[in-house]
VMD Tcl script that draws the C-alpha trace (Angstrom):
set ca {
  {5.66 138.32 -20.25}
  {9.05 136.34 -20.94}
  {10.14 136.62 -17.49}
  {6.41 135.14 -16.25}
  {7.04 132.44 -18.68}
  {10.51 131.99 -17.23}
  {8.91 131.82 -13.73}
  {6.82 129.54 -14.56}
  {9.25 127.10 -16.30}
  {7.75 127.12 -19.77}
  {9.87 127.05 -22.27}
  {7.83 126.86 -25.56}
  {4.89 129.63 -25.81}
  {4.10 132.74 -28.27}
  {3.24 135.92 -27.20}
  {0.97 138.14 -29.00}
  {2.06 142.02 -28.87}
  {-0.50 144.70 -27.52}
  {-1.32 147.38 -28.76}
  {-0.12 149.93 -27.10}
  {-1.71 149.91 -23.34}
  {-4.73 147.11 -24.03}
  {-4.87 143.84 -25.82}
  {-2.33 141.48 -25.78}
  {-2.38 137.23 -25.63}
  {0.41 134.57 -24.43}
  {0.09 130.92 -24.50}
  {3.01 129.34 -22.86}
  {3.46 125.87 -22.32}
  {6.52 123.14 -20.86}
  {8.72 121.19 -22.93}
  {7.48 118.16 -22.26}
  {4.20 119.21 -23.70}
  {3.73 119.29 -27.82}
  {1.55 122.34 -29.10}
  {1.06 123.25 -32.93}
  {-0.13 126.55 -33.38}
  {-2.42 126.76 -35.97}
  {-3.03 130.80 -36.37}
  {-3.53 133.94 -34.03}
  {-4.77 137.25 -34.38}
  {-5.51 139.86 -31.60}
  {-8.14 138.40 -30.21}
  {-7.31 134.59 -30.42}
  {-4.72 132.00 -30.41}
  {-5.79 128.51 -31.86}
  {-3.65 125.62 -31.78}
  {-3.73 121.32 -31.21}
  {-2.42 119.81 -28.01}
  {-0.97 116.40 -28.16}
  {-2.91 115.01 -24.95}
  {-0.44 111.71 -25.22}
  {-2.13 108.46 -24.46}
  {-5.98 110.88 -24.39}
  {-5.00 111.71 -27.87}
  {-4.83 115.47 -29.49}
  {-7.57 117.89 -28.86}
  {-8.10 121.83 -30.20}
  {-7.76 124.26 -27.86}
  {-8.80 128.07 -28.30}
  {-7.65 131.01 -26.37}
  {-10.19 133.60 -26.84}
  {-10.83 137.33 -26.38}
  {-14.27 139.08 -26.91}
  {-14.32 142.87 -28.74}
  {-14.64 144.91 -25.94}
  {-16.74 147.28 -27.97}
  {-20.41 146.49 -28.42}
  {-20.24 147.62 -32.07}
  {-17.50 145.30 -33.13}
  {-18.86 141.89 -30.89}
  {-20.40 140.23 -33.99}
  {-17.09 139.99 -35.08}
  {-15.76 138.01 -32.60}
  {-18.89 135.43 -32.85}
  {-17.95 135.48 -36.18}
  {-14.33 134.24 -35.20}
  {-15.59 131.63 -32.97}
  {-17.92 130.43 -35.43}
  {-15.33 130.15 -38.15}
  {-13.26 128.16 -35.80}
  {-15.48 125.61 -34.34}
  {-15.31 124.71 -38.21}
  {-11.62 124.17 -38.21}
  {-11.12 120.47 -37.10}
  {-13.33 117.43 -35.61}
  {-11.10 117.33 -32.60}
  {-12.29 117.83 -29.00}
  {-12.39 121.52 -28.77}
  {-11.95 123.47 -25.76}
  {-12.34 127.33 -26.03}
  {-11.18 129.57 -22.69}
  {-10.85 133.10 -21.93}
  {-12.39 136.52 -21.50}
  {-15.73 136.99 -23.65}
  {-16.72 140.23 -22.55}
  {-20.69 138.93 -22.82}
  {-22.92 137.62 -20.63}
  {-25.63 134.85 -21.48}
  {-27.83 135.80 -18.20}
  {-28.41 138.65 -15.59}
  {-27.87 135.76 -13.36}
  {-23.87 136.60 -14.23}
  {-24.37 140.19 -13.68}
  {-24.40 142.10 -10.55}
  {-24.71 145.90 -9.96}
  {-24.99 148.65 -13.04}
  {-27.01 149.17 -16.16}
  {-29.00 146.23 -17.20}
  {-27.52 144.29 -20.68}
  {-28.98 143.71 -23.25}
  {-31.14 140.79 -23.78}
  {-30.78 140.68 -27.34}
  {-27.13 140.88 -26.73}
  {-26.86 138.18 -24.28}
  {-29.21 135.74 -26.11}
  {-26.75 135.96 -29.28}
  {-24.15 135.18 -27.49}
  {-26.23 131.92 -26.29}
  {-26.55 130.86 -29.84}
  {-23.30 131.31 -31.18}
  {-22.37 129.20 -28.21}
  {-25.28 126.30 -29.49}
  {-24.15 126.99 -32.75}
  {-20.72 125.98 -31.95}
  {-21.77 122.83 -30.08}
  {-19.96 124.15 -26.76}
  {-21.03 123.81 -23.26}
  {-20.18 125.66 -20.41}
  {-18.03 123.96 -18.06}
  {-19.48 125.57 -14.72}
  {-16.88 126.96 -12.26}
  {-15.78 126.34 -8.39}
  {-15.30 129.75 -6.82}
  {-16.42 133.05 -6.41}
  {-19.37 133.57 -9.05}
  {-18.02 136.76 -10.91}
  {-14.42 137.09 -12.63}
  {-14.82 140.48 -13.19}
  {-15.16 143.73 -10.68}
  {-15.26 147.27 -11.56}
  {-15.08 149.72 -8.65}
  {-17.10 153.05 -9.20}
  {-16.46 156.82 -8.04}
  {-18.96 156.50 -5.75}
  {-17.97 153.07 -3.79}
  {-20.77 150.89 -5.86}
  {-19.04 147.89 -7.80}
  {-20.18 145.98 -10.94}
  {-19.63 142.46 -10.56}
  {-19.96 140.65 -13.99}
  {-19.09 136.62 -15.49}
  {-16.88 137.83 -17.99}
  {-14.58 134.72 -18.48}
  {-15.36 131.27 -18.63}
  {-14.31 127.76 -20.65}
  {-16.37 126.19 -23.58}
  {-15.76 122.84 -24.61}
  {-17.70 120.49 -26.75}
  {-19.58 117.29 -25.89}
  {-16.58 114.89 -27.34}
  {-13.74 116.95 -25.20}
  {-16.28 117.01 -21.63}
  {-15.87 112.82 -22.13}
  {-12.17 112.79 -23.04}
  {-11.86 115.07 -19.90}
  {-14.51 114.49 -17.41}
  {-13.06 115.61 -14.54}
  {-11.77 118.82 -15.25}
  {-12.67 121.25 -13.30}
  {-12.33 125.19 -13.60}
  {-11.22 127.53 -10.72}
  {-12.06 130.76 -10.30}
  {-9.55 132.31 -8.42}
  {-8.79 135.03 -6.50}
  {-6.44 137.86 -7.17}
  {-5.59 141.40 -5.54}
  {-3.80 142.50 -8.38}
  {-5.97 142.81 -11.57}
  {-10.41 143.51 -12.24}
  {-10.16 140.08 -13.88}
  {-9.62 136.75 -11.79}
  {-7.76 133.66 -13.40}
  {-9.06 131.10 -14.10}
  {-7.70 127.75 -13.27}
  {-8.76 124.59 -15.23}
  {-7.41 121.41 -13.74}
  {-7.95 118.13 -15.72}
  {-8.28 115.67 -12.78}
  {-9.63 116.35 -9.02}
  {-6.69 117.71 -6.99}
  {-5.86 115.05 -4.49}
  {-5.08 116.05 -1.29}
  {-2.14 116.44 0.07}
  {0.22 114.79 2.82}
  {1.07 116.90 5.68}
  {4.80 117.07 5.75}
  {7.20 119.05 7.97}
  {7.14 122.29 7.12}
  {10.46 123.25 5.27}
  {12.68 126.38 6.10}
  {12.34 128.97 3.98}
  {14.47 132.57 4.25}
  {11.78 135.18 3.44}
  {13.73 138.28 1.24}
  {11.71 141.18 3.52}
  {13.98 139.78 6.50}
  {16.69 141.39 4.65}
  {15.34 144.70 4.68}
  {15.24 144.80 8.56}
  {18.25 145.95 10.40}
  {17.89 143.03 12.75}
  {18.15 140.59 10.42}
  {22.37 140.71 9.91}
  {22.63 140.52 13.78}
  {20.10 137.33 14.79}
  {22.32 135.88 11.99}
  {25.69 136.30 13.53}
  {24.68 135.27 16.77}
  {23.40 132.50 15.26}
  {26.32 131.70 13.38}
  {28.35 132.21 16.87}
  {26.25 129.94 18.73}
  {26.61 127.38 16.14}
  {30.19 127.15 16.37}
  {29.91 127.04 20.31}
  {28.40 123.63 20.00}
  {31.82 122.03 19.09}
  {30.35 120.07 16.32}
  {31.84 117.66 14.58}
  {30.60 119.59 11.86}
  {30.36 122.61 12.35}
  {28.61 124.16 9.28}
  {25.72 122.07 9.89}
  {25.65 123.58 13.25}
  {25.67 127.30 12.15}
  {23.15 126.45 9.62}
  {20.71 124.95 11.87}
  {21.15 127.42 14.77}
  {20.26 130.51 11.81}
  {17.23 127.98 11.16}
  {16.24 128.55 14.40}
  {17.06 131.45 15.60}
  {15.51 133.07 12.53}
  {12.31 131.42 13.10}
  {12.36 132.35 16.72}
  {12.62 135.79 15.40}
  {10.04 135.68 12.66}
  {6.96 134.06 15.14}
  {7.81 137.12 17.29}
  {8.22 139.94 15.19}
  {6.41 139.27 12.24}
  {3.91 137.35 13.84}
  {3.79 134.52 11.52}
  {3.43 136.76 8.19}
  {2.86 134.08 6.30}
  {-0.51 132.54 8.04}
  {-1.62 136.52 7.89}
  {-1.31 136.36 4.06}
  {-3.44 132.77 3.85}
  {-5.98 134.38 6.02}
  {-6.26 137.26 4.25}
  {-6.29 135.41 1.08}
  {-9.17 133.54 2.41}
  {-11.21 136.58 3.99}
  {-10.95 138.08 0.11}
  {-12.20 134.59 -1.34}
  {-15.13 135.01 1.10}
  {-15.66 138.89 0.91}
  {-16.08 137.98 -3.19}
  {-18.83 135.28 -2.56}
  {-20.91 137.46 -0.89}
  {-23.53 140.19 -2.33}
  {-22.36 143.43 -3.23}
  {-22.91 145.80 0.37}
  {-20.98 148.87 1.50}
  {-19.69 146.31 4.49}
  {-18.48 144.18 1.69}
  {-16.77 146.59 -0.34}
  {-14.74 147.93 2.89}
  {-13.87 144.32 3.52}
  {-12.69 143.80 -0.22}
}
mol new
graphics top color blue
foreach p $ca { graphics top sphere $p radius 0.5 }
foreach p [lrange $ca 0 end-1] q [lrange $ca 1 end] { graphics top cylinder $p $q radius 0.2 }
display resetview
């Protein structure tokens, strides 16, 4: 987990150990960004954000009991928190409960009991649900027999007084190839769009595990220092700019635009119904 907070540029977080195989919670954050931790445990890490000129608000990362048996005590968390301060609270995570079959797609039904306590420990807490952009489950489990269970595991809570210090945050669901559960994304002001700029050149590392990658680079270099330049390192650099793009369009085929359109066939694939076409696409 350091090195994704190192990635990431965050300087400041705390991570909170698993145990053994499952579990486990990180909240990172930048430096420019002041967070008081308030307290943790396993399945939660509370702390205050200092929103600057929005003021501070209470923000909850949370994780629901996976086990049936022990769920009560994690409404019994929540509910002890929502007690903690008067600030705009904001709760976000993986709840492991539904509140509808509506969220719930393949498998044994839930239970309705189950889902309708989880309904009013949210009204008991004064949270709403925030709603989502995105495929409509964060959650896929892929049986023996090909059939998946699609569920709405994770979401973000927030009360009233946080929805008007923030109203146009927006959550993401998000795809991901690499884990059951997809992130989730919550961005606290409409993503403008952006400029189209010249695209910049960028040396992709699986060049350098293709034998033809140290040779389009010294004739590149060569050619560059044909030119007679006035400078001539300019010239090399530029010709390998070239010449290496020449080279991946032709035998990589653009691997890049393959991975965006891939990326996009999976966002589709996940907004559709569960089918046997489907789950050969996905």
């Amino acid at each position: 987990m350091e090195y994704v907070r190192d990635q990431c540029e965050f300087k400041n977080g705390l991570l909170v150990p698993s145990d053994g195989a499952s579990g486990g919670l990180a909240l990172f954050w930048r430096k420019e960004v002041t967070v008081h931790i308030q307290n943790y445990t396993s399945s939660h890490i509370d702390a205050f954000v200092d929103g600057g000129v929005d003021g501070w608000w209470h923000l909850t990362c949370f994780y629901g009991n996976p086990k049936t048996s022990r769920r009560c005590e994690s409404w019994s968390l929540l509910k002890s928190l929502s007690t903690y301060s008067q600030l705009p609270w904001l709760v976000i995570g993986d709840f492991n409960k539904l509140v509808g079959l509506s969220e719930k797609e393949g498998g044994a039904s839930r239970s309705a009991s189950q889902m309708a306590r989880f309904q009013e420990v949210i009204d008991v807490c004064g949270l709403k649900d925030l709603g989502f952009i995105g495929p409509q489950f964060t959650w896929l489990y892929q049986k023996f027999d090909g059939t998946q269970i699609r569920e709405r595991l994770d979401r973000a809570l927030a009360t009233s007084n946080w929805l008007s210090k923030f109203p146009t945050a927006k959550l993401y669901h998000l795809s991901s190839s690499a884990s059951d559960h997809c992130p989730l994304a919550l961005h606290f002001v409409r993503k403008q769009k952006k400029r189209r700029y010249h695209k910049p050149f960028k040396f992709e590392s699986m060049w350098l595990k293709n034998d033809k990658c140290e040779e389009v680079v010294r004739r590149a270099w060569e050619e560059g220092l044909l030119r007679g330049s006035a400078f001539p390192l300019n010239s090399c650099l530029e010709s390998c700019r070239v010449c290496l793009d020449d080279w991946n369009k032709n035998d990589f085929r653009h691997v890049g635009r393959q991975i965006v359109r891939l990326q996009k066939a999976l966002e589709r694939s996940e907004l559709q119904p569960t089918s046997p076409l489907i789950i050969v696409e996905i």
